[in-house]
PDB file with SEQRES, HELIX, SHEET and CRYST1 records, atoms N, CA, C and O in Angstrom:
SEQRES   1 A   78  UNK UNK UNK UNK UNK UNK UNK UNK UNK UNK UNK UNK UNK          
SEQRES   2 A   78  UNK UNK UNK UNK UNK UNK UNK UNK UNK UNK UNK UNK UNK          
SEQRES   3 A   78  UNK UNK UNK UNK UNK UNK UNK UNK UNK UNK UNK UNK UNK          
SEQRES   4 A   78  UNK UNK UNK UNK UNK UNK UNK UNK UNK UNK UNK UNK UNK          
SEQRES   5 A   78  UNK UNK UNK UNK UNK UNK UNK UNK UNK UNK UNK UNK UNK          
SEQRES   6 A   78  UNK UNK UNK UNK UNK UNK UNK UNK UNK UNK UNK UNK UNK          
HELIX    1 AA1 UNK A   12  UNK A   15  1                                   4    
HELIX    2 AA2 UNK A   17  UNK A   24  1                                   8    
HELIX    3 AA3 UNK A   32  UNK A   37  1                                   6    
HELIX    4 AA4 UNK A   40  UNK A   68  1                                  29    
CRYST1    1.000    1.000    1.000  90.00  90.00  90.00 P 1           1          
ATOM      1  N   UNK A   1       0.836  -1.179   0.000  1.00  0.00           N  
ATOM      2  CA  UNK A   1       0.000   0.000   0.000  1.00  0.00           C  
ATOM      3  C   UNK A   1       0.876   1.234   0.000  1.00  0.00           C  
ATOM      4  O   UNK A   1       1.855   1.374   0.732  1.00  0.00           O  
ATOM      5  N   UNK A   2       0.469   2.060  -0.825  1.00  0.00           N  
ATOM      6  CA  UNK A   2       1.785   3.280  -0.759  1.00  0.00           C  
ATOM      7  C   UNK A   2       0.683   4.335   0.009  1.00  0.00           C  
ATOM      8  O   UNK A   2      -0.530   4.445   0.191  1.00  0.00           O  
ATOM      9  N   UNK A   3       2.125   5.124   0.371  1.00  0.00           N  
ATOM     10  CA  UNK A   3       1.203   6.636   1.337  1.00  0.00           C  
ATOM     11  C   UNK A   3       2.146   7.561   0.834  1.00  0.00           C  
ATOM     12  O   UNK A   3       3.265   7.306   0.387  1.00  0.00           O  
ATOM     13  N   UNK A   4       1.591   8.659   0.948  1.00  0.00           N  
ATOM     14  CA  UNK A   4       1.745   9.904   0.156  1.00  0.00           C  
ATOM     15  C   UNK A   4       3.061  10.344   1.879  1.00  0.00           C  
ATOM     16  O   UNK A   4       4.274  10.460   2.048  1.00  0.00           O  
ATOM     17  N   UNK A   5       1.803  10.436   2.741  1.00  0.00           N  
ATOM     18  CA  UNK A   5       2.516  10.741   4.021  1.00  0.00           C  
ATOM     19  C   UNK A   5       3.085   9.899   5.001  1.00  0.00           C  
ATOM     20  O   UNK A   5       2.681   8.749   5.176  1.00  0.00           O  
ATOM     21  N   UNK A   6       3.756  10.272   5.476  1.00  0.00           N  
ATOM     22  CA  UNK A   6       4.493   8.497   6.674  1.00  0.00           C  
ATOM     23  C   UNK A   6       5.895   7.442   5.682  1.00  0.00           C  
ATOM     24  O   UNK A   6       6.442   7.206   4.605  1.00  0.00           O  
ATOM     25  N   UNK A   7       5.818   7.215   6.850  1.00  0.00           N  
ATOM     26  CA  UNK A   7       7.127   5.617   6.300  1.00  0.00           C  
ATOM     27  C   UNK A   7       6.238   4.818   5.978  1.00  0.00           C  
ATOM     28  O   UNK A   7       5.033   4.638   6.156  1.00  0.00           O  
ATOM     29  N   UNK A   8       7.522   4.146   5.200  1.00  0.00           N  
ATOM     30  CA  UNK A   8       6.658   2.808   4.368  1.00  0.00           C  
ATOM     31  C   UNK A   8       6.808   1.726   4.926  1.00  0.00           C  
ATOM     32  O   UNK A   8       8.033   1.604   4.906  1.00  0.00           O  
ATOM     33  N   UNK A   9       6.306   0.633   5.535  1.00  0.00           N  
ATOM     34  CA  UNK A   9       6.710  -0.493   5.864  1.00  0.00           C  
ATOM     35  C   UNK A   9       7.807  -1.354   6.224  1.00  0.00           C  
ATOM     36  O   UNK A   9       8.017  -1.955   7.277  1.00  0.00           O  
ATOM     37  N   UNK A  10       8.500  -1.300   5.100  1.00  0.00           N  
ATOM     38  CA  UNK A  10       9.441  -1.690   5.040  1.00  0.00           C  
ATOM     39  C   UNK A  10      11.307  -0.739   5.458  1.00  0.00           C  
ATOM     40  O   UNK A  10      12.527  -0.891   5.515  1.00  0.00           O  
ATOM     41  N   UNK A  11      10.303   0.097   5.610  1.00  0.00           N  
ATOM     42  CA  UNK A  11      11.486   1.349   6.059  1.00  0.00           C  
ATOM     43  C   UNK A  11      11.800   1.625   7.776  1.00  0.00           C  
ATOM     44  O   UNK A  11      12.746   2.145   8.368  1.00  0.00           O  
ATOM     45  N   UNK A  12      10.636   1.059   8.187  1.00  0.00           N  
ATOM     46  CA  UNK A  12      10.295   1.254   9.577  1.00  0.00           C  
ATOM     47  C   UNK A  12      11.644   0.577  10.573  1.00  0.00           C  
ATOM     48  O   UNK A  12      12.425   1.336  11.146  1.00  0.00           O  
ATOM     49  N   UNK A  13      11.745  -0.694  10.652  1.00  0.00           N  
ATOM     50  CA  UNK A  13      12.503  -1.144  11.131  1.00  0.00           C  
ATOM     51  C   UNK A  13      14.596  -0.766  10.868  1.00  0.00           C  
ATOM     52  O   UNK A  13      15.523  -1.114  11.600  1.00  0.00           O  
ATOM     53  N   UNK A  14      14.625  -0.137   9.835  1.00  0.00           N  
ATOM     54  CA  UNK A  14      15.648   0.338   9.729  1.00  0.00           C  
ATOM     55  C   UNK A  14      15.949   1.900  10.438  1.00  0.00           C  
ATOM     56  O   UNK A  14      16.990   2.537  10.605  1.00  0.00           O  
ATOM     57  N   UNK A  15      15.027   2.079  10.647  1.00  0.00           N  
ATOM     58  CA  UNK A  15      14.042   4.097  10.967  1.00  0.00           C  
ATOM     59  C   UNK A  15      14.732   3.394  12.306  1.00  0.00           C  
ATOM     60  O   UNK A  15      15.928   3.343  12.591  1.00  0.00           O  
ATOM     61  N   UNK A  16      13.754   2.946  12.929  1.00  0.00           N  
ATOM     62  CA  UNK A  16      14.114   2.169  14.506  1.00  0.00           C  
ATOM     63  C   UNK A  16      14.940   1.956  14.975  1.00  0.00           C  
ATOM     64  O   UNK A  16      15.095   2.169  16.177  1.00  0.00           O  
ATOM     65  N   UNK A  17      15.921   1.381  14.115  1.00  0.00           N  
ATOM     66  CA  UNK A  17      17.408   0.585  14.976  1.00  0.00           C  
ATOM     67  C   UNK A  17      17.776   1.907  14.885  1.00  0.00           C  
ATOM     68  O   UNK A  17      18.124   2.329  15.988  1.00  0.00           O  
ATOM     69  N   UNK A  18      17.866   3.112  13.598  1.00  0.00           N  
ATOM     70  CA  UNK A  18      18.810   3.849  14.255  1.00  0.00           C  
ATOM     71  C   UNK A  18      18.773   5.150  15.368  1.00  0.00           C  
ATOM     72  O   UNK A  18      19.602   5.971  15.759  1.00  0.00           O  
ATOM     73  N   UNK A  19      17.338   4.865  15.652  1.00  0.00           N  
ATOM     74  CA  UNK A  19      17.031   5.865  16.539  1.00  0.00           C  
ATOM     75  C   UNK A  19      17.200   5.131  17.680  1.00  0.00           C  
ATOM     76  O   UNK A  19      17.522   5.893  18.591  1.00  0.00           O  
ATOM     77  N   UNK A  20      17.118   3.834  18.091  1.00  0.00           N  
ATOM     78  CA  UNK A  20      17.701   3.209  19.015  1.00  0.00           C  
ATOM     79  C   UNK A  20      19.405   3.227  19.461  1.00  0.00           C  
ATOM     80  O   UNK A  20      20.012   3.283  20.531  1.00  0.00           O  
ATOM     81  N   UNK A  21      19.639   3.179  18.574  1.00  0.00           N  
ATOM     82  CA  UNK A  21      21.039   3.295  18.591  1.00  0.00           C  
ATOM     83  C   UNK A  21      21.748   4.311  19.012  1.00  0.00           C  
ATOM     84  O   UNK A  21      22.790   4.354  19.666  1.00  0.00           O  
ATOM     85  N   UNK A  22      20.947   5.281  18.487  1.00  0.00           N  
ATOM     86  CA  UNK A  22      21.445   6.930  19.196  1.00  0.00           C  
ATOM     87  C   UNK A  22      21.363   7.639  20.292  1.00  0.00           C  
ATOM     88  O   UNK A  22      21.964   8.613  20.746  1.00  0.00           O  
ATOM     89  N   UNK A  23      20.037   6.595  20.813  1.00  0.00           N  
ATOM     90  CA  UNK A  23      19.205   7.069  22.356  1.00  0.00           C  
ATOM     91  C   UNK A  23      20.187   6.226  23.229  1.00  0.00           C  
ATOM     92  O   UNK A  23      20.649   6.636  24.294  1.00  0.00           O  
ATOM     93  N   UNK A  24      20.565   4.547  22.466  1.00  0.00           N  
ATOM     94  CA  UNK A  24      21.074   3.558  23.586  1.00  0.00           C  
ATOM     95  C   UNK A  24      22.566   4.301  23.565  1.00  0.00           C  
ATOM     96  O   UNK A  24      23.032   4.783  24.598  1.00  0.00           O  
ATOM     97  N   UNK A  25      23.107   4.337  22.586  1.00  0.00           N  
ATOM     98  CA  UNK A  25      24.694   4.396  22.949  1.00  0.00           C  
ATOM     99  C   UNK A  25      24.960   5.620  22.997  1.00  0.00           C  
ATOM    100  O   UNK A  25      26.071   5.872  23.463  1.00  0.00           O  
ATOM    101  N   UNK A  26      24.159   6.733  22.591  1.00  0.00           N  
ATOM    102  CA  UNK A  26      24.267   8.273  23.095  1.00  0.00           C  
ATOM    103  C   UNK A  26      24.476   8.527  24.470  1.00  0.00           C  
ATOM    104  O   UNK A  26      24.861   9.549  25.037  1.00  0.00           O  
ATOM    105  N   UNK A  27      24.080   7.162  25.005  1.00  0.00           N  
ATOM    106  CA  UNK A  27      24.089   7.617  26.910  1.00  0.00           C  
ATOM    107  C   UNK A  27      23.525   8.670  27.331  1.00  0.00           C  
ATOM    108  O   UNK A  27      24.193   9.290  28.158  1.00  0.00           O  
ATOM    109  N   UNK A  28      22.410   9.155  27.032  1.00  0.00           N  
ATOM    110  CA  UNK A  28      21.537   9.806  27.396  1.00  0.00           C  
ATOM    111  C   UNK A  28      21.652  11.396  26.340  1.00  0.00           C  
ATOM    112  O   UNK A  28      20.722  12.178  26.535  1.00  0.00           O  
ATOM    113  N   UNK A  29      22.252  11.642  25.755  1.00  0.00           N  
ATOM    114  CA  UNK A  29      22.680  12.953  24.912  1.00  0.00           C  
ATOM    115  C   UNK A  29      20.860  13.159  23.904  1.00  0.00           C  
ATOM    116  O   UNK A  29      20.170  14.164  23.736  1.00  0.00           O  
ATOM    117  N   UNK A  30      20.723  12.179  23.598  1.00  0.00           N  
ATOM    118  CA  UNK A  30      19.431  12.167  22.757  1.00  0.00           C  
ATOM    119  C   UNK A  30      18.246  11.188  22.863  1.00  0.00           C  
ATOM    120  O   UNK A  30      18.589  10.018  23.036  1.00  0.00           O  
ATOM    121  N   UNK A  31      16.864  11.435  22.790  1.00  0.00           N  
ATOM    122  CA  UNK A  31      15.810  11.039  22.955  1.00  0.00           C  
ATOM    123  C   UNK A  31      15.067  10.793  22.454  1.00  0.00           C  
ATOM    124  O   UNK A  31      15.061  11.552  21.485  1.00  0.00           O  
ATOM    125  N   UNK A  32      13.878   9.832  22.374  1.00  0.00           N  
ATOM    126  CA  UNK A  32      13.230   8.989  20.991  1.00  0.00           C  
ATOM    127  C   UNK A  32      12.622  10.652  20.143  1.00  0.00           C  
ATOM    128  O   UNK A  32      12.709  10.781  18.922  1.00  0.00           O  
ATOM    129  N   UNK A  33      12.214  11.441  20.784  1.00  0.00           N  
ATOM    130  CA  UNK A  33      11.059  12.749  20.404  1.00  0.00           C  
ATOM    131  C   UNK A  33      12.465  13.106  18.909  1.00  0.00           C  
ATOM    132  O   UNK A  33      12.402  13.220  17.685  1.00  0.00           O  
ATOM    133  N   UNK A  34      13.724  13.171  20.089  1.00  0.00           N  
ATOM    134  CA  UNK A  34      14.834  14.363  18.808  1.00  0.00           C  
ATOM    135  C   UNK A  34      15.161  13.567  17.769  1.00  0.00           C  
ATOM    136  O   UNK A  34      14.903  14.136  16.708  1.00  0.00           O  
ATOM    137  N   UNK A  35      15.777  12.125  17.577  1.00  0.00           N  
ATOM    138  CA  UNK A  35      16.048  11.803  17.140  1.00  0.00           C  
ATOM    139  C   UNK A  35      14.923  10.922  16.084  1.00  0.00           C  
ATOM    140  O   UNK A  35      15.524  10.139  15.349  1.00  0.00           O  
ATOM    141  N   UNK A  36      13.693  10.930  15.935  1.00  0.00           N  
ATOM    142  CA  UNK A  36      13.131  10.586  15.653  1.00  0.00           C  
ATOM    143  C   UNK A  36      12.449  11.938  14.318  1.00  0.00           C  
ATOM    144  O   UNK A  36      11.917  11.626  13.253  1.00  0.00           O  
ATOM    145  N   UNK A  37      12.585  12.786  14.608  1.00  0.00           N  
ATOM    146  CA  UNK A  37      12.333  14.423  14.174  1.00  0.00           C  
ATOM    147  C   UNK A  37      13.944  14.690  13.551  1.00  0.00           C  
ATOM    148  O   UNK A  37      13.861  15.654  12.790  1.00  0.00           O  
ATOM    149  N   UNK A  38      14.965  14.323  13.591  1.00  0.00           N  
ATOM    150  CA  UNK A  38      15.862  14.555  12.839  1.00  0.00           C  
ATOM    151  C   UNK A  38      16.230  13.756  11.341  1.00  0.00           C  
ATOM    152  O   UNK A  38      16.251  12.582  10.972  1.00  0.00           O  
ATOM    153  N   UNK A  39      16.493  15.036  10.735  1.00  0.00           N  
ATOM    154  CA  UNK A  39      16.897  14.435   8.945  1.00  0.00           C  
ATOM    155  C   UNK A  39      17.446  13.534   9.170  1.00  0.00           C  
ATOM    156  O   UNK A  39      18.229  13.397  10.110  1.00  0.00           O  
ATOM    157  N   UNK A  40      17.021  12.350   7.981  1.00  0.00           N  
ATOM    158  CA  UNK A  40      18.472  11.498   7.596  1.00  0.00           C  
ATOM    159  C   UNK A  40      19.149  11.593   7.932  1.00  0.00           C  
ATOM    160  O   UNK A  40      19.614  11.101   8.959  1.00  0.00           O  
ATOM    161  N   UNK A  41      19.758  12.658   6.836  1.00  0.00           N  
ATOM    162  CA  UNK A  41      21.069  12.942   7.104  1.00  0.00           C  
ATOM    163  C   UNK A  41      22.303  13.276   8.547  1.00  0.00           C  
ATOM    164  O   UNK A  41      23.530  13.284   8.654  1.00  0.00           O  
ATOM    165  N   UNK A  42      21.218  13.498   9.394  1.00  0.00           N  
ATOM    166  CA  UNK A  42      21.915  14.034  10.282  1.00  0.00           C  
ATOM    167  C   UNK A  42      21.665  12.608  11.486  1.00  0.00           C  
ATOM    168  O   UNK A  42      22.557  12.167  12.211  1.00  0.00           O  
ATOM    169  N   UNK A  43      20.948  12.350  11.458  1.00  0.00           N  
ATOM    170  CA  UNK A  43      20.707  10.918  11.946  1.00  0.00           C  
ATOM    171  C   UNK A  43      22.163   9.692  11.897  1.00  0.00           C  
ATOM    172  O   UNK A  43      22.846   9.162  12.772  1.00  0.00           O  
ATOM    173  N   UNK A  44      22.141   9.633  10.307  1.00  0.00           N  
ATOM    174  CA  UNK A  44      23.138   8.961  10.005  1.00  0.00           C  
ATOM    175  C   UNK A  44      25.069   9.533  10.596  1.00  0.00           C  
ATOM    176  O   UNK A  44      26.109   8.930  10.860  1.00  0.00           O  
ATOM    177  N   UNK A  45      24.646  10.905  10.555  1.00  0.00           N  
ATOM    178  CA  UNK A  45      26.111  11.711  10.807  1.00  0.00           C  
ATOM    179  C   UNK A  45      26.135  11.659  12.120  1.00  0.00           C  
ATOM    180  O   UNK A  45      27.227  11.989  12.585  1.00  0.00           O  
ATOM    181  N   UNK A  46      25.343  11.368  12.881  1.00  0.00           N  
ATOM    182  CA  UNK A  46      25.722  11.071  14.545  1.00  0.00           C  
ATOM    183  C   UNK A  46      25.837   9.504  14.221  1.00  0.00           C  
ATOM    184  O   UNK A  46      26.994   9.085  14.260  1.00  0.00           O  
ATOM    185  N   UNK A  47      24.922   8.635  13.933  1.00  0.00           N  
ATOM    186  CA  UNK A  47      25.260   7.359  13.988  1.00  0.00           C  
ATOM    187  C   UNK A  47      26.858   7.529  13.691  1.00  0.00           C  
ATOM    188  O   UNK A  47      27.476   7.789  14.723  1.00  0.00           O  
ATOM    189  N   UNK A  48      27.516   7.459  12.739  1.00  0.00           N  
ATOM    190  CA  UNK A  48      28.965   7.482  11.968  1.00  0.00           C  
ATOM    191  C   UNK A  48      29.926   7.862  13.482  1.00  0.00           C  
ATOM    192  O   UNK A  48      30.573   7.017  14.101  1.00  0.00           O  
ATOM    193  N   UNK A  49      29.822   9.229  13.829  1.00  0.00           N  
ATOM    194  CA  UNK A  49      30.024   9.719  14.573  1.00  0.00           C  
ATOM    195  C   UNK A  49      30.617   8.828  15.877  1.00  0.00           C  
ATOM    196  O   UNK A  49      31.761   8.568  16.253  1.00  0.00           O  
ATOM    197  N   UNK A  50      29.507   8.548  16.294  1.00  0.00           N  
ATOM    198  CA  UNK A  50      29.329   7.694  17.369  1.00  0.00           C  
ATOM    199  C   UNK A  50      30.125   6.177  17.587  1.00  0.00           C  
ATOM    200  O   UNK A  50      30.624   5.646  18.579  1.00  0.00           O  
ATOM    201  N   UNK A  51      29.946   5.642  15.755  1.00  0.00           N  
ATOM    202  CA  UNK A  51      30.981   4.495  15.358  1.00  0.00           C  
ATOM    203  C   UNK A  51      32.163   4.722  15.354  1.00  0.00           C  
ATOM    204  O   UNK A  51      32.934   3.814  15.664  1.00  0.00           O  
ATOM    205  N   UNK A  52      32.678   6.071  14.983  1.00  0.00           N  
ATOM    206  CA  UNK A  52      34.108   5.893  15.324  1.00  0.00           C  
ATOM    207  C   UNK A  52      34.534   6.301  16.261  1.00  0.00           C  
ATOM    208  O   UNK A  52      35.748   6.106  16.202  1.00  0.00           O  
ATOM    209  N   UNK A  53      34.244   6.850  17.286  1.00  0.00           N  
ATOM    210  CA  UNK A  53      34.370   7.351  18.646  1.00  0.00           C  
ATOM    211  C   UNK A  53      34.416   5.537  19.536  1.00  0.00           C  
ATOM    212  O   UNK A  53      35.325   5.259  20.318  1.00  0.00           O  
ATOM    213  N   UNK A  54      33.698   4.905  19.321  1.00  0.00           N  
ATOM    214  CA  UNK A  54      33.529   3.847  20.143  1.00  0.00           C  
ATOM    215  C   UNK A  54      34.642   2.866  19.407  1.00  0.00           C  
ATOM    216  O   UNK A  54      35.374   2.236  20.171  1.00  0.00           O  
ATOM    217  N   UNK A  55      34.828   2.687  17.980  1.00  0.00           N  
ATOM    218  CA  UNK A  55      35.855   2.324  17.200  1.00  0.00           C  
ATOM    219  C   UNK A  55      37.694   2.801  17.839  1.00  0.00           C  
ATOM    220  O   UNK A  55      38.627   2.002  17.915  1.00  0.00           O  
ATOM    221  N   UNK A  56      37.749   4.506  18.261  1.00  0.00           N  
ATOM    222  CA  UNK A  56      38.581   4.547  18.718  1.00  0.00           C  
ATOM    223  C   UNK A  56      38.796   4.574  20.006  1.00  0.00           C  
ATOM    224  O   UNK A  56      39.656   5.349  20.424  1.00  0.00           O  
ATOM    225  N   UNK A  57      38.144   3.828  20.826  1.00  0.00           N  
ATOM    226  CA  UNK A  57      37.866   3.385  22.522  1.00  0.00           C  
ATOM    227  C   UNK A  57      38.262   2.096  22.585  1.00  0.00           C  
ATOM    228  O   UNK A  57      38.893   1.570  23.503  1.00  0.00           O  
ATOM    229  N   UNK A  58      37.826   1.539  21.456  1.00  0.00           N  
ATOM    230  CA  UNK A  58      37.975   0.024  21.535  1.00  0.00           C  
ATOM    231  C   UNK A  58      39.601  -0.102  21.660  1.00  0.00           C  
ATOM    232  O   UNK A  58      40.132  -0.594  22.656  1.00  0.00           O  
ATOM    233  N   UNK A  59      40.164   0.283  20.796  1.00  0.00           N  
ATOM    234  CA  UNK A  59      41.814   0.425  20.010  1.00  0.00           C  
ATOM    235  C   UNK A  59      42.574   1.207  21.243  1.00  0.00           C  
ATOM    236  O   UNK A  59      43.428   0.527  21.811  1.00  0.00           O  
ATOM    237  N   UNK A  60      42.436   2.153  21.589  1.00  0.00           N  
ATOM    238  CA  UNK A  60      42.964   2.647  22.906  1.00  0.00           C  
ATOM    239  C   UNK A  60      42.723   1.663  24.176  1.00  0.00           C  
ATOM    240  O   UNK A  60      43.449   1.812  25.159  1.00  0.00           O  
ATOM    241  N   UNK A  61      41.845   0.787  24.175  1.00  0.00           N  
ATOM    242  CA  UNK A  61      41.524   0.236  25.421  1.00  0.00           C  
ATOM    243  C   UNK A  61      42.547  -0.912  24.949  1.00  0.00           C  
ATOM    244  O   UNK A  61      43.371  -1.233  25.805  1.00  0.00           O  
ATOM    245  N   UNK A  62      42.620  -1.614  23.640  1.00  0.00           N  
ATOM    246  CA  UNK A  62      43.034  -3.138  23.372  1.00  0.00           C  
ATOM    247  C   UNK A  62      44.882  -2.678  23.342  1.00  0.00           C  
ATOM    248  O   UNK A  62      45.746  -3.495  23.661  1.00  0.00           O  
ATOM    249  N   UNK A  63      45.159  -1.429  22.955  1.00  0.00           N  
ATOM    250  CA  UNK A  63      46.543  -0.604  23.178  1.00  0.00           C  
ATOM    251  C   UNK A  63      46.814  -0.887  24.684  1.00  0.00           C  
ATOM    252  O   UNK A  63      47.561  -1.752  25.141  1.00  0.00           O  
ATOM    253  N   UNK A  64      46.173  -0.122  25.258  1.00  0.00           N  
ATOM    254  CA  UNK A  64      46.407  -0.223  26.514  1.00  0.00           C  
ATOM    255  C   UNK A  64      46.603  -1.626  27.316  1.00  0.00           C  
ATOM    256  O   UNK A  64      47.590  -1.759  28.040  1.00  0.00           O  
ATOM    257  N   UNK A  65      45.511  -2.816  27.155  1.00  0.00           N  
ATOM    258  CA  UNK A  65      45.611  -3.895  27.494  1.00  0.00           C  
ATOM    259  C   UNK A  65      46.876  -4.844  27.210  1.00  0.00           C  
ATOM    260  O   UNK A  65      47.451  -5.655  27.936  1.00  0.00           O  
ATOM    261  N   UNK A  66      47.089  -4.455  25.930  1.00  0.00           N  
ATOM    262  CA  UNK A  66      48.328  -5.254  25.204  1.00  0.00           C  
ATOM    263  C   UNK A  66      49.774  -4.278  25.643  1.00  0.00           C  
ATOM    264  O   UNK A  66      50.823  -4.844  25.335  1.00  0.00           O  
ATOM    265  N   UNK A  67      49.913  -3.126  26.207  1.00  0.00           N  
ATOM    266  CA  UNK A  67      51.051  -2.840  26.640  1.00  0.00           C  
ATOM    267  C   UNK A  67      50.794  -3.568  28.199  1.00  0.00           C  
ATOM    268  O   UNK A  67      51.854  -3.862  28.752  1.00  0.00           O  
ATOM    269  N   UNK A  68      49.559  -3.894  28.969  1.00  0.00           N  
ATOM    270  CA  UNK A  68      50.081  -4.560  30.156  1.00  0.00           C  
ATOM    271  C   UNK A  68      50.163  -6.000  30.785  1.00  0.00           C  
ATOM    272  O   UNK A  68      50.481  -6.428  31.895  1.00  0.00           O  
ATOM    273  N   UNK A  69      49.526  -6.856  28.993  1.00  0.00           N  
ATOM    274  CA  UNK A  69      49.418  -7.992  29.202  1.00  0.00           C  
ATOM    275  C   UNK A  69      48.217  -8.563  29.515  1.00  0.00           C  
ATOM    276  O   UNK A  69      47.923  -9.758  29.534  1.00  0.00           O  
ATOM    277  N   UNK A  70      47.540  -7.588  29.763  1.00  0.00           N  
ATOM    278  CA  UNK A  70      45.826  -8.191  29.797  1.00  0.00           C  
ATOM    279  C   UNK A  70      45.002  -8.649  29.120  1.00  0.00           C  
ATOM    280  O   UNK A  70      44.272  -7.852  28.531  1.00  0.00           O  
ATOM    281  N   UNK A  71      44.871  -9.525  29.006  1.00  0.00           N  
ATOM    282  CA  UNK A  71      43.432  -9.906  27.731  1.00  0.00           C  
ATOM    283  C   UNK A  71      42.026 -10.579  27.691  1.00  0.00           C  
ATOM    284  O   UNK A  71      41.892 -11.756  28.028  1.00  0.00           O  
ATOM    285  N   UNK A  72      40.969  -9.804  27.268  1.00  0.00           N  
ATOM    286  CA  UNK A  72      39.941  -9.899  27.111  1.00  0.00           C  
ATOM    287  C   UNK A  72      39.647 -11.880  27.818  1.00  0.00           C  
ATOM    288  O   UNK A  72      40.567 -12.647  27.536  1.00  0.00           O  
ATOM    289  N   UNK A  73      38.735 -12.339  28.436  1.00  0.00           N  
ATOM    290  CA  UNK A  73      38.248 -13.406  28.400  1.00  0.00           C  
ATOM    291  C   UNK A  73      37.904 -13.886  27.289  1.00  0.00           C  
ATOM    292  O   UNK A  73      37.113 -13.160  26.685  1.00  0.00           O  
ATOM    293  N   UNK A  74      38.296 -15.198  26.570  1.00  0.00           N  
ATOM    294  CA  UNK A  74      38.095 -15.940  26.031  1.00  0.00           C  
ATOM    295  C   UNK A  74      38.677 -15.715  24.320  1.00  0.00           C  
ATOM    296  O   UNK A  74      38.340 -16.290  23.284  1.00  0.00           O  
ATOM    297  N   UNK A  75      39.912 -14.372  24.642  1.00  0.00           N  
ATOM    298  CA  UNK A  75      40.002 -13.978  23.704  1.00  0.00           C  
ATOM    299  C   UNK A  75      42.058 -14.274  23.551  1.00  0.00           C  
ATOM    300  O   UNK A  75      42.928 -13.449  23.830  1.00  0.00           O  
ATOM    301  N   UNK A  76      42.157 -15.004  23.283  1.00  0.00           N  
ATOM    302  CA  UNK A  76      43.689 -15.499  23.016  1.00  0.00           C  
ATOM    303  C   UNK A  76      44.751 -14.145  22.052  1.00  0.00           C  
ATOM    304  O   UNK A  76      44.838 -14.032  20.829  1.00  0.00           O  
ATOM    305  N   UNK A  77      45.454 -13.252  23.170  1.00  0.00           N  
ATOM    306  CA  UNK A  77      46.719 -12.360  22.317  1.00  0.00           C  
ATOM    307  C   UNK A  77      47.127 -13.061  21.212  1.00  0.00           C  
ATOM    308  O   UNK A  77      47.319 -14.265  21.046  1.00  0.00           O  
ATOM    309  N   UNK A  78      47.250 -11.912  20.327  1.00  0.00           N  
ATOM    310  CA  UNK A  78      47.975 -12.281  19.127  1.00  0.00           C  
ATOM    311  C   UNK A  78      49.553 -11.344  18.457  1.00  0.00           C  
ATOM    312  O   UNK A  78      50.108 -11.727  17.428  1.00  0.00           O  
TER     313      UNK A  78                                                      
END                                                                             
């Protein structure tokens, strides 16, 4: 069924994860109302955002671990 106004069906669940995503791993910075009311575009540019910020946490943390010999459970140094 097409609509002139609204998401389409099949758009919904992609709409969702990333407004989830922004509310869950934003740690409180944003809320279903803002992020739900924000462009695409800008949606996606915090998602990104957010990926490499946690991308370069990961790498500083696994830096850090591997200068003191620590390693993750179940996860064998290489």
């Amino acid at each position: 069924m097409l609509s002139f106004f609204g998401l389409r069906a099949e758009d919904k669940p992609g709409i969702h994860s990333q407004i989830f995503s922004l509310c869950f791993h934003g740690k409180g910075g944003f809320n279903f109302t803002e992020v739900y009311n924000l462009p695409t575009y800008l949606r996606r540019f915090y998602i990104q955002k957010a990926s490499e910020f946690y991308e370069d946490e990961k790498k500083q943390y696994d830096k850090s671990n591997k200068k003191s010999g620590i390693t993750r459970p179940g996860i064998p140094r290489g």
